[in-house]
TITIKE-53271 format. One record per atom (N, C-alpha, C, O): x, y, z; residue in three letters. Coordinates in steps of 0.001 Angstrom, whole numbers, plus 500000, padded with zeros to 6 digits. Example, Ala and Ser with C-alpha at 12.3 -4.5 7.8 and 13.67 -1.06 7.14 Angstrom:
<nodes>
513190494310507800ALA 512300495500507800ALA 513200496700507800ALA 514236496681508465ALA 512850497750507080SER 513670498940507140SER 512900500030507870SER 513409501138508039SER 
</nodes>
This chain:
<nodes>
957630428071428374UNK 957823428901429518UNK 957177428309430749UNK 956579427240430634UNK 957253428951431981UNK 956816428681433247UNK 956254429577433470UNK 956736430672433183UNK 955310429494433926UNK 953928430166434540UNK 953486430053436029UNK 952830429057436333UNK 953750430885436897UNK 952945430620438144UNK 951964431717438539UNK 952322432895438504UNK 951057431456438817UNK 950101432767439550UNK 950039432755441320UNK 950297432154442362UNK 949714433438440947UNK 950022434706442570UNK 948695435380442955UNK 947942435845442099UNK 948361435428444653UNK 947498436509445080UNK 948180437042446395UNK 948708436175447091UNK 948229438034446731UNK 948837438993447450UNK 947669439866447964UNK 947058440645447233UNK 947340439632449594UNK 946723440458450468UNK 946938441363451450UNK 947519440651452268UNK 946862442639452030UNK 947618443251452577UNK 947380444905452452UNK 946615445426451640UNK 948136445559453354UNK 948359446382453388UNK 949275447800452682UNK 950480447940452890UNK 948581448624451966UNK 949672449359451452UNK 949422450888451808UNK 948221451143451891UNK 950357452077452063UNK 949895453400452485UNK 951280454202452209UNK 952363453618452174UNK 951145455490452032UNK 951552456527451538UNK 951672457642452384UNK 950617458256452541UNK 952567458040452920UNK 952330459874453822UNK 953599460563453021UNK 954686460104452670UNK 953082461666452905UNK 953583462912452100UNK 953877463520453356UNK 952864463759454013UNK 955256463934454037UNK 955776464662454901UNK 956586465757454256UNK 957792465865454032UNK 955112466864453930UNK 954848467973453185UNK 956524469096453729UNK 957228468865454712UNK 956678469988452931UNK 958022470817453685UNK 958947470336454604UNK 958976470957455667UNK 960014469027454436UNK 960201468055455318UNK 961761469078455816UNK 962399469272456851UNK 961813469415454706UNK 963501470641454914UNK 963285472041454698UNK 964032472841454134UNK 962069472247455268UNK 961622473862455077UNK 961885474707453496UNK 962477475770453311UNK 961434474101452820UNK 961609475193451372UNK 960660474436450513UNK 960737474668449306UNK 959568473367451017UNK 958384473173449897UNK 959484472350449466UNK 960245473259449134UNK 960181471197449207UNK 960693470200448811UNK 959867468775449606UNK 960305468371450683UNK 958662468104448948UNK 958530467068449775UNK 959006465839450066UNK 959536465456449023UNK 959129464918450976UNK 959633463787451452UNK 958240463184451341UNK 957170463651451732UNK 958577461704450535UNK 957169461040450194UNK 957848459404451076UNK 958895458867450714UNK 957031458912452149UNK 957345457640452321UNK 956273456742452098UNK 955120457173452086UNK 956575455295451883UNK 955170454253451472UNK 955755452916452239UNK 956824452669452799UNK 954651452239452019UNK 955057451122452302UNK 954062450181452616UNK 952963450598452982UNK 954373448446452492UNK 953533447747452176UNK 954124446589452885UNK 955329446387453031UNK 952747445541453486UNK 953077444530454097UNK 951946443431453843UNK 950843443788454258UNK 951974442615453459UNK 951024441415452939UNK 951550440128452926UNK 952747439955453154UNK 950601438964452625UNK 950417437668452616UNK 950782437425450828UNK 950373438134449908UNK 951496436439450749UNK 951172436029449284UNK 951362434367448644UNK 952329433612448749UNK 950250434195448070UNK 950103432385448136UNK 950292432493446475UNK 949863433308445658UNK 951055431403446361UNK 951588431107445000UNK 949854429726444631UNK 949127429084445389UNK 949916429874443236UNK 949126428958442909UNK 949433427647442564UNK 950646427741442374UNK 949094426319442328UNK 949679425507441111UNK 950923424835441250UNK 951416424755442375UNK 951512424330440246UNK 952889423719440251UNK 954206424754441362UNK 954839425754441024UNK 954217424304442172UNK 955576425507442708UNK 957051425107442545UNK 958034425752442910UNK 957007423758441844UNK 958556423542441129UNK 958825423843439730UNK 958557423140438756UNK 959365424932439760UNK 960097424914438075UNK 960408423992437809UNK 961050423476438724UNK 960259423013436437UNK 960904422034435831UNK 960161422468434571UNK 959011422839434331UNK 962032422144433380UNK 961237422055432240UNK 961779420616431277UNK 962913420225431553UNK 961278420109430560UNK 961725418954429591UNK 962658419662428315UNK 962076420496427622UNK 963966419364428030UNK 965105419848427641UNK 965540418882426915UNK 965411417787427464UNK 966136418857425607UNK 966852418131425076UNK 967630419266423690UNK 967057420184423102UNK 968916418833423518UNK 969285419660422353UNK 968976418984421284UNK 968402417931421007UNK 969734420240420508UNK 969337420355419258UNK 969614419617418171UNK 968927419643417150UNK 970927418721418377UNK 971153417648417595UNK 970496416136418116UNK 971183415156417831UNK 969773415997418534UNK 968920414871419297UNK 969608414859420251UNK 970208415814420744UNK 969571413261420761UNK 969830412438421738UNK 969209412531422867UNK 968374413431422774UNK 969201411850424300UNK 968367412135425061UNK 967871413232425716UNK 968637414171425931UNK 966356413303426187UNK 965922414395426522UNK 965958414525428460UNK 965320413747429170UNK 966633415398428883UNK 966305415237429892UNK 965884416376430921UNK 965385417181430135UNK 965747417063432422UNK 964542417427433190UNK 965592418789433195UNK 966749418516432874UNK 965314420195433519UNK 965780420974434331UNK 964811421593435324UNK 963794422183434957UNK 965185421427436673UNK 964339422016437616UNK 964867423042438353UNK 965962422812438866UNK 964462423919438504UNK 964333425227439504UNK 964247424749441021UNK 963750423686441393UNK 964839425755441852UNK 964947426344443067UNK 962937426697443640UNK 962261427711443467UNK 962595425468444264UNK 960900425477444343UNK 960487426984445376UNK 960987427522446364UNK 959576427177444691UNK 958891428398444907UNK 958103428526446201UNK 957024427935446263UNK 958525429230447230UNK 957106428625448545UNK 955852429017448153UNK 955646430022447473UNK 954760428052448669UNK 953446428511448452UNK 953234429310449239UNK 952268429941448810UNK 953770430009450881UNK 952760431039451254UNK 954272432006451764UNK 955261431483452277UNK 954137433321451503UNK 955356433986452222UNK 954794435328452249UNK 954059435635451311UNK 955037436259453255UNK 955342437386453776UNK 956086438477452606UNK 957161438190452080UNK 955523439440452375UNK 955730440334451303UNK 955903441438452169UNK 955173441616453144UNK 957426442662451661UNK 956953443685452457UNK 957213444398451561UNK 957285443852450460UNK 957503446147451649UNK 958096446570451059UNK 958063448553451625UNK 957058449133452036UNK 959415449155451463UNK 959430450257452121UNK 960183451502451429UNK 961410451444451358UNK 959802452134451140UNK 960381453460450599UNK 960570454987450732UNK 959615455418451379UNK 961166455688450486UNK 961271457216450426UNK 961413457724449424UNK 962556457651448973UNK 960784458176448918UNK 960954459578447492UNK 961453461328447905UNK 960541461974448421UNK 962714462040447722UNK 962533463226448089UNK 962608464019447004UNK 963610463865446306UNK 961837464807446682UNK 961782465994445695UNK 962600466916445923UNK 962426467775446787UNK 963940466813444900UNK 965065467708445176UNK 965029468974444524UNK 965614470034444748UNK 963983468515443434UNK 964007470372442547UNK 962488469687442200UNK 962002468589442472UNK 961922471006441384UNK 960749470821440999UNK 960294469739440066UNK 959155469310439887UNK 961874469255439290UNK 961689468491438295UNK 962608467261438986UNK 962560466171438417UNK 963120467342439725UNK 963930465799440480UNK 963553465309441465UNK 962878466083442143UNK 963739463930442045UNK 963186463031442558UNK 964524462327442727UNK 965323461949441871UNK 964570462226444407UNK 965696461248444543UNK 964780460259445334UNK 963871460665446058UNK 965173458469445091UNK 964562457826445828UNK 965283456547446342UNK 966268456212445684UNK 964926455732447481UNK 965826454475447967UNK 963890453482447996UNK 962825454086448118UNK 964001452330447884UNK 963061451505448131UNK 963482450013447734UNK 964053449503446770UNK 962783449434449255UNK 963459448168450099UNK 962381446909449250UNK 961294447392448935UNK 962488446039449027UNK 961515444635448850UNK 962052444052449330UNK 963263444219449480UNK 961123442709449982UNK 961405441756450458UNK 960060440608450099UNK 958938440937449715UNK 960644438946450398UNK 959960438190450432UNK 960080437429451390UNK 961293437235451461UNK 959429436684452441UNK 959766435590453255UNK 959293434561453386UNK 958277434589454081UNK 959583433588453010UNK 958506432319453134UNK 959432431047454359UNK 960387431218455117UNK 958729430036454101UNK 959375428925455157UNK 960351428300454395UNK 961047427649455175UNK 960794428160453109UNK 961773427609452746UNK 962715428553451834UNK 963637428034451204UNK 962490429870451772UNK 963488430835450822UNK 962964432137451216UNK 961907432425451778UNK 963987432908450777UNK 964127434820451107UNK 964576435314450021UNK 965433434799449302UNK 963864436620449802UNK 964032437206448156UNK 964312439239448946UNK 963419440013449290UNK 965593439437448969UNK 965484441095449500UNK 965910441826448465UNK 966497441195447586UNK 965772443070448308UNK 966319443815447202UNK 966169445027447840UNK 965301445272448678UNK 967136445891447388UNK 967284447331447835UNK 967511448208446420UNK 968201447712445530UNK 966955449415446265UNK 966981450071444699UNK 967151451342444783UNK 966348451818445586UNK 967991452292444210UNK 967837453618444191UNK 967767453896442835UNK 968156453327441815UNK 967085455069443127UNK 966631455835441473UNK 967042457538441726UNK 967055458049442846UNK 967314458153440661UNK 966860459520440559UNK 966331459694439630UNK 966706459056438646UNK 965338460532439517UNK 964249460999437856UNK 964026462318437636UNK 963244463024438272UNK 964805462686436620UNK 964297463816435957UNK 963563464217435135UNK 963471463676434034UNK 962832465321435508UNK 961216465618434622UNK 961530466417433766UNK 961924467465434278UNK 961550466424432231UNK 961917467398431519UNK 960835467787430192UNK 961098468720429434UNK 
</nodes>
């Protein structure tokens, strides 16, 4: 396998915008913005050869930046006492690649 480590500094916070549609249903938003430095080797490569012999040769990965911009942003709304509808954004930015993702969930508490 490939192994890289990671430290990530920064900012993260939470506001609960309590009765947001007047009936005690809350709107929860968060969100996070930080630094993050990769450690170590930042090129995937692994040494490959099949299974009936013959030569062995390299596969390398799409290199990893060592320092990029982390964000990330969300909303949770409490639709019943037991549901939860939610949307939440990630992102990565560095000087040589971009990683975005967008996610929705709903969760029921039973």
């Amino acid at each position: 396998g490939y192994d890289i480590q990671t430290a990530t500094a920064g900012i993260q916070g939470q506001l609960v915008l309590g009765d947001a549609f007047g009936d005690n249903r809350p709107l929860v938003a968060r969100g996070l913005i930080g630094y993050r430095r990769a450690f170590g080797d930042v090129v995937p490569a692994a040494l490959l050869s099949f299974g009936a012999g013959g030569p062995s040769f390299t596969a390398a990965g799409v290199p990893i930046d060592r320092d990029a911009l982390v964000t990330s942003a969300g909303l949770d709304w409490q639709v019943t006492s037991a549901a939860t509808i939610g949307l939440n954004y990630t992102g990565q930015v560095g000087p040589r690649a971009q990683d975005h993702g967008v996610k929705g969930n709903f969760n029921v508490r039973f």
